[in-house]
C-alpha positions in Angstrom: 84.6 90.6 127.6 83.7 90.7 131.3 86.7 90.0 134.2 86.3 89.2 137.5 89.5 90.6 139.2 90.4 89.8 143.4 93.3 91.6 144.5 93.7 94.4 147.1 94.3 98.2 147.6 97.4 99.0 147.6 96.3 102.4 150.1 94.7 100.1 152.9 95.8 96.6 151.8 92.1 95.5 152.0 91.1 92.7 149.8 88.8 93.5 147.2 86.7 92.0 143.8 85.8 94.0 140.9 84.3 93.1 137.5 85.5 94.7 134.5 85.3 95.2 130.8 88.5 95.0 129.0 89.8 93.1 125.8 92.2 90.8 127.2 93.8 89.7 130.9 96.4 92.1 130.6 94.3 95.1 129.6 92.0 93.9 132.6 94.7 94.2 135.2 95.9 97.1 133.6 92.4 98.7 134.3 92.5 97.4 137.9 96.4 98.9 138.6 95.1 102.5 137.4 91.8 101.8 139.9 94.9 101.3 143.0 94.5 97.7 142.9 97.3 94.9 143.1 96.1 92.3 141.2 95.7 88.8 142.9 93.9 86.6 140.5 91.5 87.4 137.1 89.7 85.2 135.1 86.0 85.3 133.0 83.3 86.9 135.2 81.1 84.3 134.0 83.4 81.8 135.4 82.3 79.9 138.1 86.3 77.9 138.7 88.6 79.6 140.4 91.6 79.9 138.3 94.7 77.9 139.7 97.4 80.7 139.0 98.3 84.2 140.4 98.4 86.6 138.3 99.7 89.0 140.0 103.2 88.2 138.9 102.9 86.5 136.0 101.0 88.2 134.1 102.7 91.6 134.9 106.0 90.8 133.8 106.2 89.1 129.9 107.8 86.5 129.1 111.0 86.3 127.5 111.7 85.3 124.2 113.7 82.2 123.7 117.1 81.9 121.6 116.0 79.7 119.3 119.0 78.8 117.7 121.1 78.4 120.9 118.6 76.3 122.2 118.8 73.9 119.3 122.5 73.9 119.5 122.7 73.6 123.3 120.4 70.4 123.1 123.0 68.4 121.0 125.8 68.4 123.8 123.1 68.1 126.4 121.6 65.1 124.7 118.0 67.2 124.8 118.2 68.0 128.3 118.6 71.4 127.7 115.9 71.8 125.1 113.6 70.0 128.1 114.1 72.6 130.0 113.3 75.3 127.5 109.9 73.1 126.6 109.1 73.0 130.1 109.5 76.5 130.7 107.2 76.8 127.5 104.9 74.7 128.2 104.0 76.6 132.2 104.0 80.0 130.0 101.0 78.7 128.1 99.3 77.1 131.0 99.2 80.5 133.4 97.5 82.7 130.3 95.0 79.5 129.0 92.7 79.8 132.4 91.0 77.1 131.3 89.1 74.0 133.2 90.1 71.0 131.5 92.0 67.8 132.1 95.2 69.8 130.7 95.5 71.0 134.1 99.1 72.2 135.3 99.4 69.0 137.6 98.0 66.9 134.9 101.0 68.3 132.4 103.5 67.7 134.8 102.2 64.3 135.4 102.3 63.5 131.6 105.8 65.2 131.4 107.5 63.4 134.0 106.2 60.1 133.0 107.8 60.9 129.5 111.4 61.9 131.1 111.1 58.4 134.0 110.5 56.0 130.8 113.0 58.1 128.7 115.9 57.9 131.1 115.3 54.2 131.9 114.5 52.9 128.4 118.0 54.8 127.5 120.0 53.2 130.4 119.3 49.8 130.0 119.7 50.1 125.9 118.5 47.8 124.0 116.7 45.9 126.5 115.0 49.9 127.2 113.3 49.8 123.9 110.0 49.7 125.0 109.9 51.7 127.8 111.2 53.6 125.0 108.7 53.5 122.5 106.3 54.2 125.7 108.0 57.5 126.7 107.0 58.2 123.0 103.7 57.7 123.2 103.9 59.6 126.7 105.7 62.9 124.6 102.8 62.8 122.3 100.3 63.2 124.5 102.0 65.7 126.7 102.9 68.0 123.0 98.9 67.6 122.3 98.1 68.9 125.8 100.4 71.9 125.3 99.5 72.5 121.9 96.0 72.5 123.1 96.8 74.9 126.0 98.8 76.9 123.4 96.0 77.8 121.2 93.3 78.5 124.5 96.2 80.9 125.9 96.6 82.3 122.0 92.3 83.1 122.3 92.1 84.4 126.1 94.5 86.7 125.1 92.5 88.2 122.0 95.1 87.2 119.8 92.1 84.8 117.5 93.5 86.7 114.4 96.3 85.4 114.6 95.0 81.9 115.5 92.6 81.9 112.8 94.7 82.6 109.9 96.5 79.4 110.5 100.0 81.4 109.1 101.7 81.6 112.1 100.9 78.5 114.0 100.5 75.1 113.2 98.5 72.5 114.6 98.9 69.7 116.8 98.5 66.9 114.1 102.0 68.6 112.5 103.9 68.9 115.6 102.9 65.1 116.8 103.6 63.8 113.3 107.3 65.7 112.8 108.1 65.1 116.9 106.5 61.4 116.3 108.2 60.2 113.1 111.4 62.1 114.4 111.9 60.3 117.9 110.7 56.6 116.4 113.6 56.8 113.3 116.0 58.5 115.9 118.1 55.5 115.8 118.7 55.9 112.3 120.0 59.2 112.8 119.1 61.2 109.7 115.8 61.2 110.7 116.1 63.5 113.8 115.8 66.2 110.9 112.4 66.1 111.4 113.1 66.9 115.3 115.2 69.4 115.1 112.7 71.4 112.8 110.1 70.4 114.9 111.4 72.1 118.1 112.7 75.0 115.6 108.7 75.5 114.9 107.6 75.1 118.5 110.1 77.4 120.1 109.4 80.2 117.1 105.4 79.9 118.0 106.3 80.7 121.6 108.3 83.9 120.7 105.4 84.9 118.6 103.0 84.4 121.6 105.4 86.4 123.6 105.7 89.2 121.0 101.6 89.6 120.9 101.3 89.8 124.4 103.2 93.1 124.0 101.0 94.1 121.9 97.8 93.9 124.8 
């Protein structure tokens, strides 16, 4: 696959624009650093949008992997907050390697999430009288887990990583993660059912650290 790289040269600080052949964005910039090149942006040659991330940062330095387990237990005390923040972290991870021009753009998702976390908050506050605002943050956090989901598995085929996607093993779709996060937020109030949440996020987060650990392998 062809790249379009833009950066500059590291001897004269000029800007520059190259087009490579590599199998993935980081073996593209990996190609450009060898050439002297700081890498500013890269995205498809045959792209005609310019992508609306830097590179140059982000895609030099991995991500970390997330504690999965401490993340599930830190959300209880924190009443999810801290789990948010994890998602959220997640969730701008995906967007910087998708590169793609859609409406799941990284304004758009914090749009959606922020609309989830306004009706959330006030819907809890003013309890029972919240319920549907509620029931609309709901609907809100569904759409905004599609959207990642979605940017999840165009990240998961920019990076090369289709084997994995394809296989179906190691991921699963959105439909699974809407219906468990869905069914699981609805019967909250019934308690036992928040089972279905906390396996849920268990899933989600463990797909992330798989991501993580195949970018390593670029």
């Amino acid at each position: 696959m062809k790249f379009r790289i833009i950066g500059s040269l590291r001897e004269t600080d000029n800007e520059t624009e190259i087009i490579v052949t590599a199998s993935s964005y980081r073996d593209a910039e990996s190609q450009a650093n060898s050439m002297g090149i700081s890498v500013t942006d890269i995205f498809p040659a045959d792209s005609s949008v310019t992508p609306q991330f830097s590179t140059s940062v982000h895609l030099a330095e991995t991500p970390k992997l997330i504690d999965v387990t401490a993340t599930m237990w830190l959300s209880v005390p924190t009443l999810g907050i801290y789990g948010l923040v994890i998602f959220y972290r997640v969730m701008k991870t995906y967007l910087r390697y998708s590169n793609a021009n859609n409406s799941a753009s990284s304004e758009n998702l914090d749009t959606w999430f922020w609309l989830y976390i306004s009706f959330a908050v006030v819907g809890g506050l003013i309890f029972p009288f919240g319920i549907p605002l509620t029931l609309i943050s709901i609907v809100f956090g569904a759409m905004l887990l599609r959207k990642v989901i979605h940017k999840r598995n165009l990240a998961i085929e920019q990076l090369g990583r289709v084997d994995q996607f394809d296989g179906r093993r190691l991921y699963k779709s959105a439909d699974w993660h809407i219906w468990m996060w869905g069914l699981g937020s609805i019967l909250s109030f019934f308690i036992l059912p928040i089972i279905l949440l906390i396996l849920q996020g268990i899933q989600f987060f463990k797909e992330y650290n798989i991501f993580v650990k195949s970018l390593d392998k670029q």
